[in-house]
N, C-alpha and C positions, 0 to 999 in steps of 0.2 A: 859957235852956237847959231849965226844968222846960218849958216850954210846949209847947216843940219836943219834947220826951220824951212828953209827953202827946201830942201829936197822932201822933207814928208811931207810941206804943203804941194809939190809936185805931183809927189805920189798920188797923196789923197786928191788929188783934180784927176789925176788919168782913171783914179777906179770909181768915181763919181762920174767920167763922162763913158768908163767900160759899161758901169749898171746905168747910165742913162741908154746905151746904144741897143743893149742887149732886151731894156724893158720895152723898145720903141718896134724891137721886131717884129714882123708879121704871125713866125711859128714859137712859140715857147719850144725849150729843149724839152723831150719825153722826161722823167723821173724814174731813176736806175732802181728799180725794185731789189729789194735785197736777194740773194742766192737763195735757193733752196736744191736739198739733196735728188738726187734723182729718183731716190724710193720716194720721196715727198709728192717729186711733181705727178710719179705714176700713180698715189692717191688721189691726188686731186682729182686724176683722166679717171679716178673709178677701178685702177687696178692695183690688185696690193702683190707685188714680186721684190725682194729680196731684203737685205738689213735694213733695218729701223734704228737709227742712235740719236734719236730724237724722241721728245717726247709730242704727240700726236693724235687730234682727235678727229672720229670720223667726220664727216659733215655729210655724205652723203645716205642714201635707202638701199643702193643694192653695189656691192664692187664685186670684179673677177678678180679669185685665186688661178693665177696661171702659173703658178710656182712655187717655190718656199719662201715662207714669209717670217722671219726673223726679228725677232725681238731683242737688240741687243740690250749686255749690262748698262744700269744706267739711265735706258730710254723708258718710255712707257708708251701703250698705247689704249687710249678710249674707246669705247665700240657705244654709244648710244642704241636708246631700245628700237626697234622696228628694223634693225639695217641686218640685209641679206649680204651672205658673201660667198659666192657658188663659185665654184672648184671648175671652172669650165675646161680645163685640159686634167687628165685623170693618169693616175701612176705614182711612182712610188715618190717622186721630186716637187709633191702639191700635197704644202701641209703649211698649220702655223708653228711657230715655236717660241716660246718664250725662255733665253737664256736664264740663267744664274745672274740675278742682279737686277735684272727686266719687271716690268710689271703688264700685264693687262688687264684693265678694268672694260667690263660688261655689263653693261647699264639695264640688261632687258627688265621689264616688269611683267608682270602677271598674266595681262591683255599684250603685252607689246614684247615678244625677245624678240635676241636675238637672235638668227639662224644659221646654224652653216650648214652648208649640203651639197654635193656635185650638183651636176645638169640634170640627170635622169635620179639622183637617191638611191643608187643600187651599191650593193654590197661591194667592199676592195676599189671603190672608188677614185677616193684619195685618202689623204695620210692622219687627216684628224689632228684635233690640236695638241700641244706636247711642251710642259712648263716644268722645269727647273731651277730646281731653289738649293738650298744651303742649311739644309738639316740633315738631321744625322739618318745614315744609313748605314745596315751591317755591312756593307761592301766596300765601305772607307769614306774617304773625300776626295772628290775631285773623280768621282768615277765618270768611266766612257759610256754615255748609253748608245744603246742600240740604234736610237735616232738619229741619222745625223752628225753620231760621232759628241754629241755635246756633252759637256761637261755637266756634273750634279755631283751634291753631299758637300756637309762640311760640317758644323757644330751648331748655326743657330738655329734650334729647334722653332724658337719665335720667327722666324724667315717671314717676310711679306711679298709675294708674289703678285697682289690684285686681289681684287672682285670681280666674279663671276656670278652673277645673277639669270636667270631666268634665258637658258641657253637650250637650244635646241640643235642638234647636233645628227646627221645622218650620211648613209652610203660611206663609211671608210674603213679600213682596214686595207691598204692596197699594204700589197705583199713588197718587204724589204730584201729578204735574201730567202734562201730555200727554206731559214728556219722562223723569221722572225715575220711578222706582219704588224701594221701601225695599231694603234686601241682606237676609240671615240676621245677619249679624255685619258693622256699618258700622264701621273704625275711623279716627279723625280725627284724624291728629296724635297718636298714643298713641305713650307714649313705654317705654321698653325695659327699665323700670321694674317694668312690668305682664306679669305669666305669663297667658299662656294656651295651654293644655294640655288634651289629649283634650277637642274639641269637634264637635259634628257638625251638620250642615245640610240637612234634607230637604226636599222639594218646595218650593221657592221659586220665584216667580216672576218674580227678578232675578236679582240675584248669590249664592252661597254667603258668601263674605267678604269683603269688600273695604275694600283701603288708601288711604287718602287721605293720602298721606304718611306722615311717624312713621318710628319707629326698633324700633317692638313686633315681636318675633320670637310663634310660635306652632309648638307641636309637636304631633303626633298629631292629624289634620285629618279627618274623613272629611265627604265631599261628595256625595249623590246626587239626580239625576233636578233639577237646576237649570237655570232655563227661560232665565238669559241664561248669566255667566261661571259657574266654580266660584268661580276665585282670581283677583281684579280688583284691578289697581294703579295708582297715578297720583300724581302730584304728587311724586314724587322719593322712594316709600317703600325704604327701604333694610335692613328685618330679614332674617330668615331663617325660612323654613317647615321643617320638618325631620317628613318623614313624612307624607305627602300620598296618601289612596287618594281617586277621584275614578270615579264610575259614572255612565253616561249610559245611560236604558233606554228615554227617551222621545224621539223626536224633535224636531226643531224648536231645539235648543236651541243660543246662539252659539258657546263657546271650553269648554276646559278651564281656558285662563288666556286672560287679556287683560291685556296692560303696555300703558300709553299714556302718552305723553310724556315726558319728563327719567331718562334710565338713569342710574340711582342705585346701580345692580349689586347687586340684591337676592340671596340664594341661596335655592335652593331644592332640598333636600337630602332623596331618597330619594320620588323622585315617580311615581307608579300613575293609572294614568286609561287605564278599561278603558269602551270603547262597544260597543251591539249594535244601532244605528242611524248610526252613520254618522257626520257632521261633522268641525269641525276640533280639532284637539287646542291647540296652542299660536299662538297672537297677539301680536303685536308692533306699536303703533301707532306712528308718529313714529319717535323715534329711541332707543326705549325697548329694554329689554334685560333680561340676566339671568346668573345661573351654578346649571347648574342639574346635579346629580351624582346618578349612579343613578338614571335614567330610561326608564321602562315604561312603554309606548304600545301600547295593541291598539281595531283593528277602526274608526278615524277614516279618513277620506273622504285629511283630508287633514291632515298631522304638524304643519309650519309654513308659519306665514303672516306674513310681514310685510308688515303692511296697506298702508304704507305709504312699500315698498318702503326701508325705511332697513338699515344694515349689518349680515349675518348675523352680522361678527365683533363686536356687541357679545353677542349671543346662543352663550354659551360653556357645552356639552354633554358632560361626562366628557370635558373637559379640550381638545376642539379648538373652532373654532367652527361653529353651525350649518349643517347644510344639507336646504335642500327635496327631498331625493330621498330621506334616510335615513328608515329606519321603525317605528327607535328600540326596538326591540321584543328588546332583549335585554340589559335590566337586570335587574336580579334584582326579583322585586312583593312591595310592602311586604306583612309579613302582619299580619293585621288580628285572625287568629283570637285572639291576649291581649284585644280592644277591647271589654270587653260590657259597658261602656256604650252600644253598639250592638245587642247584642243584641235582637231582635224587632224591630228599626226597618228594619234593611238589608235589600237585598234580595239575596236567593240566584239565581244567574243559573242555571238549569241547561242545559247545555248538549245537542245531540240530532243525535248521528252516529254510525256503527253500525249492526248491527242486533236489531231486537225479536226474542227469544225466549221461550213462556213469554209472561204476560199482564205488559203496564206499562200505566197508566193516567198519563195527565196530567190533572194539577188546576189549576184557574183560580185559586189562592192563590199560583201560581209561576210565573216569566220564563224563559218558556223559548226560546233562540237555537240555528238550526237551522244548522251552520256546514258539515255537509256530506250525504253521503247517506243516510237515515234509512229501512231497508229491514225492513219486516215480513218476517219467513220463515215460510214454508210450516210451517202449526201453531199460528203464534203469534197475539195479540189486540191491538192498539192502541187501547183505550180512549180519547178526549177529551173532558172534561168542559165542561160549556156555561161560555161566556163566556172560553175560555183562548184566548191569542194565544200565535202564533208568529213571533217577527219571525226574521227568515230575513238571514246573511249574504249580497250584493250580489254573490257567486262566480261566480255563470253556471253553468256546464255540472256542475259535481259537487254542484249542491247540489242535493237533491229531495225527496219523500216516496214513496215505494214498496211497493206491498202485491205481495208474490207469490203464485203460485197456493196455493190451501190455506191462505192469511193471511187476518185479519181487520181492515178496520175499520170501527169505532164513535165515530161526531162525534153527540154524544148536543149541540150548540148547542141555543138555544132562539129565539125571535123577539126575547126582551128581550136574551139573553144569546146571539150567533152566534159561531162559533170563527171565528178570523182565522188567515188564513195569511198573511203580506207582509214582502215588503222594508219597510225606514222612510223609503225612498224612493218607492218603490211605481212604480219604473220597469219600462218594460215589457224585459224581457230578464234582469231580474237573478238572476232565478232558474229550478228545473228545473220549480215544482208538483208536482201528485201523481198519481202511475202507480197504478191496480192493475190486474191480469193474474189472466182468470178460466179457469175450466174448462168455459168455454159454446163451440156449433160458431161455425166463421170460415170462411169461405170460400178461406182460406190455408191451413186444413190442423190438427193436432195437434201439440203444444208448437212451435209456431211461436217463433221468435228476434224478439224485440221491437227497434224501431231506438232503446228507451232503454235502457240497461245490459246490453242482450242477453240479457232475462228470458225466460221461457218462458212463453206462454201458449197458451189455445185446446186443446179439447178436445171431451166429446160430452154433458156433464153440463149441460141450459139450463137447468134452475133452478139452478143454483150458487148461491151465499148467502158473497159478500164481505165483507158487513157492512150497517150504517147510515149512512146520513150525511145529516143534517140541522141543516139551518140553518148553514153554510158558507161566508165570506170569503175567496177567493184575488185578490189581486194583486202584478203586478209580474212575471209567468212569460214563458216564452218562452226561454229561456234555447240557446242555439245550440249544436247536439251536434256537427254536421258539416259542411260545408258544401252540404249538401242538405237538412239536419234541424235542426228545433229543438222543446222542448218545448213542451205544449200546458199551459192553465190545467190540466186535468183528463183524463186520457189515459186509456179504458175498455177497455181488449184483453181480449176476448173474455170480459165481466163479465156473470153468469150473473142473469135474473130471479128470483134470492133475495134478490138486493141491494136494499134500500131506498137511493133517493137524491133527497132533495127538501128546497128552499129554498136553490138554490144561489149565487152571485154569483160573476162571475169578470171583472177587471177589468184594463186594463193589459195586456194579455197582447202578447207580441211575433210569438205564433204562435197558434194556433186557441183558443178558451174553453172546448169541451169538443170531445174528437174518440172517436169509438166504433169499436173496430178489429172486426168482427164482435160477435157478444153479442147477447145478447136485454134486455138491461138498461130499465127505462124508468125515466124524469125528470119531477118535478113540480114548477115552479115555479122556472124559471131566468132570471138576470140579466144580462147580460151587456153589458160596454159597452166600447168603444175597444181589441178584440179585433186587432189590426194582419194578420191574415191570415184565416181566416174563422171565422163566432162559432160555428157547429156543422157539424161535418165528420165525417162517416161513412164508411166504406167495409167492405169484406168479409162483407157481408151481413151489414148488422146489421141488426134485424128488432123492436126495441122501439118505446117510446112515448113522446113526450115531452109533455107536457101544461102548460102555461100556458109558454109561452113571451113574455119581452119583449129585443127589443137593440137598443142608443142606440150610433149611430155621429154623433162629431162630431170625429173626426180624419180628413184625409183621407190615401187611400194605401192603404186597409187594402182584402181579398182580395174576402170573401162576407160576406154575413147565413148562410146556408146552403152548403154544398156535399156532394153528395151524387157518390160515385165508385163503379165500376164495378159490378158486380152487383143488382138490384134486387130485395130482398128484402123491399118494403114496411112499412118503418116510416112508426109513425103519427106526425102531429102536431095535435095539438088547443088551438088559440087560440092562433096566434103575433099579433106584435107587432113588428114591425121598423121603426125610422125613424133616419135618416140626415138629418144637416144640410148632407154633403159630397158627394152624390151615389152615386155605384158601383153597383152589382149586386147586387141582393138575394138571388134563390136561383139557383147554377146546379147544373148538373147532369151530372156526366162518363160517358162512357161508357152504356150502359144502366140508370143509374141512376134511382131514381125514388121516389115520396115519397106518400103521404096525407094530405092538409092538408085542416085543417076549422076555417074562421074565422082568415080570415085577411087580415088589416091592416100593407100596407105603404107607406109614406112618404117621398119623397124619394129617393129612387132615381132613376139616369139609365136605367138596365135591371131594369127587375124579373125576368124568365126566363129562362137561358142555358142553351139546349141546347147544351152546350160541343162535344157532338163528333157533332154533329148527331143524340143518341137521342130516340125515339119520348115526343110529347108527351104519349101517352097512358098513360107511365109516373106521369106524374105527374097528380094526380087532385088538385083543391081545391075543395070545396064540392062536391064529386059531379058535377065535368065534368072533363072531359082541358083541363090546364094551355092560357095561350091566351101568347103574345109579344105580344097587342097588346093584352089587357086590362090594368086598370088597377086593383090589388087594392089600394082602402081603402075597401071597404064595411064590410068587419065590424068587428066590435067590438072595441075596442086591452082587452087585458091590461091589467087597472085593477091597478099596483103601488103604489099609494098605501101602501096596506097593510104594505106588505113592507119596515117601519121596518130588516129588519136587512139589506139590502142593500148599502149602502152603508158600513157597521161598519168602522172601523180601527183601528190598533192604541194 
């Protein structure tokens, strides 16, 4: 017992004079912080790339996605409100993912989300986020999704995947293989467990959101400018959406919605989906279905579609079942104005019918749809700032643009930046184009009655001074006023040489690309192609100059390259350009009508000259000889439009 007493009073002297020796030191030892994972510490540096089997909250305002960010079983990950998480390398390997098992919670608020988005926010970005849960799908359990390869489905309908609150979400759809491309929001088997509330979905280059089965409901959705579906379903998903605005500003894009396969009778409660381009609104594939209550539909091609032809009566609409004739357009539209977690993201559509009084200017930061007649008056200014588009409702005869006598406008386009005017179809008929009516002589006399709207023009004033207009995109005109009459691309009644008007393009048209009703007006530098009746058409003594002319005829059926009608008041033209893959007439000429051509190159024509009512060839003069029928004009030099990048501009 002494020994053993001796030896721990031993001991305990050498570890009392260890901690005396150790406290007396000049450096304390560092303190070995605990390990953290390598996805951890790349959080903390602000960048989020690979598994998560941790659970973890942001701390930081902005981190880089430079890869796939994985949420494994088990872990969870928090996103506090204000934090940005930008996708700075782009492709199909830059997305998040939340496995089977995993959670993410998204804390945004109202004033504060969260955001994800690449660098630039453009379409196929990157891969959007993508969560898997453990509810039932028709495709089984444990299916392979498309993403990734990860696993989803299983039986708890109840499945908790997170919170997602107040999320903003843009630029992704990057393409996975030749068939498949990523959504904004993929959800797989997510089960009804999991909120998701006020979320929104911009430029993508697939879907907005899309169900793969599951039971997850979502409210307060907003959707825009999505290049395939908004709301995509499949595999038997059965929640409810409740609150759905949906915008479509860009063309080309498939559905508002697309259900395909096994109708599981989803609801869809209090739905908005507004286009200013056209397509379909609602899709039905297979035998898929819906209930869908307070539903507002404007400005779609066409309402519903069942692709494949299966029962409208599973498709059940404020309460009867659907039909392809209705136009759905008198629910009440959800308002959005409380949503500002939207705010600066959405877009504001302005709309333009009526008329200008007093100076407006349109700016290229705004969408503006032109839904009926859009009439400068006498006094007033129409400003258009370079690079602003106008997509134009597909109405025909009441839709236009109109300058009246004593109006002005000013298309201030640029070569980089041309203003557009079009359908988002860019059919030729769909619309009236643009009239202005000047105070210059016509040969019809003073305030002459116009055959568009019954304006008045013509006068004794020939420099008049309409305005500006340069650098300029019209298609899709033509629009049919009467059955005699339709409008032209650009319609100049009795438009005074004050007016500047050059770098024009006019495309599409169902009636002439530009027609001069008297005026002294001249043109520099006009485009014109697949004009269906003739590309420049004059009459009532018009007496201006058109200078580089080119027009590309490759549809057939269509009038003139040229017509020139009754009085010959000698307008010039300097370096036309005409050719034709379909044959027709390149310039005729009615009555004593008649023309000064200098350098001029025509191609493809079956008739190049027509003295339509047999007048004197000597009206017309090219190259400093009276016009011949049997020569063969493509000596001179073609209109080199290489140059002229903005001709072909859309919207």
């Amino acid at each position: 017992m002494k020994k053993s007493l001796v030896k721990i009073l031993s001991i305990s002297a050498l570890s009392i004079a260890a901690l005396t020796f150790t406290s007396c030191g000049s450096d304390d030892p560092d303190v070995i912080p605990p390990q953290v994972s390598d996805v951890v510490a790349k959080l903390k540096a602000g960048e989020m790339n690979g598994t998560l089997k941790e659970s973890y909250t942001l701390t930081g305002n902005s981190y880089s996605l430079t890869g796939s960010f994985i949420i494994a079983e088990g872990a969870s990950l928090t996103i506090p409100a204000g934090t940005s998480i930008i996708a700075d390398k782009k492709g199909t390997d830059v997305y998040l993912a939340v496995l089977k098992g995993g959670k993410i919670n998204i804390n945004g608020t109202n004033s504060n989300p969260v955001v994800m988005t690449s660098t630039d926010g453009n379409p196929g970005d990157w891969g959007g986020l993508t969560i898997c849960g453990k509810a039932t799908t028709t495709a089984g359990v444990d299916v392979t999704a498309e993403v990734g390869g990860f696993k989803y489905g299983g039986t708890t309908d109840n499945d908790n995947s997170g919170v997602i609150k107040n999320l903003v979400i843009k630029g992704t759809g990057a393409q996975i293989n030749l068939d498949s491309q990523y959504n904004g929001v993929s959800l797989y088997a997510v089960g009804s467990g999991t909120v998701i509330e006020n979320i929104a979905v911009f430029n993508g280059a697939d879907d907005g959101v899309e169900f793969f089965g599951g039971t997850v409901s979502a409210k307060n959705i907003y959707l825009e400018d999505l290049e395939d579906d908004a709301i995509d379903w499949t595999e038997g998903w059965n929640g409810t959406v409740e609150n759905s605005y949906i915008l479509n500003t860009k063309k080309g894009f498939s559905t508002v919605v697309e259900a395909d396969k096994d109708n599981k009778n989803p609801k869809l409660i209090n739905l908005t989906a507004m286009s200013i381009v056209g397509g379909t609104a609602l899709q039905f594939k297979k035998t898929s279905g819906a209930t869908i209550t307070n539903l507002f539909l404007d400005g779609y091609t066409k309402q519903i579609d069942m692709k494949d032809n299966g029962p409208l009566a599973n498709v059940i609409i404020d309460g009867s079942a659907a039909t392809t004739s209705a136009n759905y357009n008198t629910g009440t539209k959800v308002d959005i104005s409380g949503w500002n977690f939207i705010t600066g993201e959405a877009t504001s559509v302005t709309p333009l019918q009526g008329e200008v009084t007093g100076t407006v200017t349109l700016t290229s930061d705004k969408t503006y749809n032109l839904k009926g007649s859009y009439i400068v008056k006498d006094g007033a200014t129409l400003n258009i700032e370079a690079g602003t588009k106008i997509i134009v409702d597909p109405k025909g005869t009441d839709v236009y643009i109109a300058v009246l006598k004593g109006g002005k406008i000013n298309i201030n386009g640029t070569a980089a930046k041309p203003v557009v005017m079009s359908s988002a179809a860019e059919n030729p008929g769909d619309w009236g184009g643009l009239t202005i009516c000047g105070k210059a002589t016509t040969t019809a006399g003073t305030d002459v009655t116009a055959e568009v709207g019954g304006f008045k023009y013509g006068g004794t004033t020939d420099d008049d001074n309409s305005g500006v207009i340069k650098h300029l995109v019209i298609k899709g005109t033509g629009a049919q006023i009467n059955l005699d009459s339709q409008y032209n691309g650009i319609s100049l009644y009795a438009v005074g040489s004050g007016t500047t008007i050059e770098n024009v393009s006019v495309i599409n048209g169902a009636d002439d690309g530009i027609e001069f009703f008297g005026g002294t007006v001249s043109v520099k530098n006009i485009y014109l192609e697949n004009n269906e009746d003739d590309s420049i058409d004059w009459t009532e003594g018009w007496n201006g100059k058109v200078t580089n002319t080119y027009i590309s005829h490759t549809k057939s059926g269509f009038s003139t390259a040229f017509e020139g009608d009754k009085l010959n008041n000698n307008p010039n033209f300097e370096n036309v350009t005409a050719i034709s893959s379909v044959g027709g007439t390149a310039l005729q000429f009615k009555k004593q009508s008649g023309a000064t051509i200098t350098n001029l190159y025509l191609e493809g024509y079956s008739k190049e000259i027509d003295m339509k009512d047999g007048g004197d060839l000597s009206n017309v003069k090219i190259d400093g000889k009276d016009a011949s029928t049997s020569e063969k004009y493509n000596k001179g030099a073609k209109v080199d439009v290489s140059g002229w990048s903005w001709k072909k501009a859309g919207l």
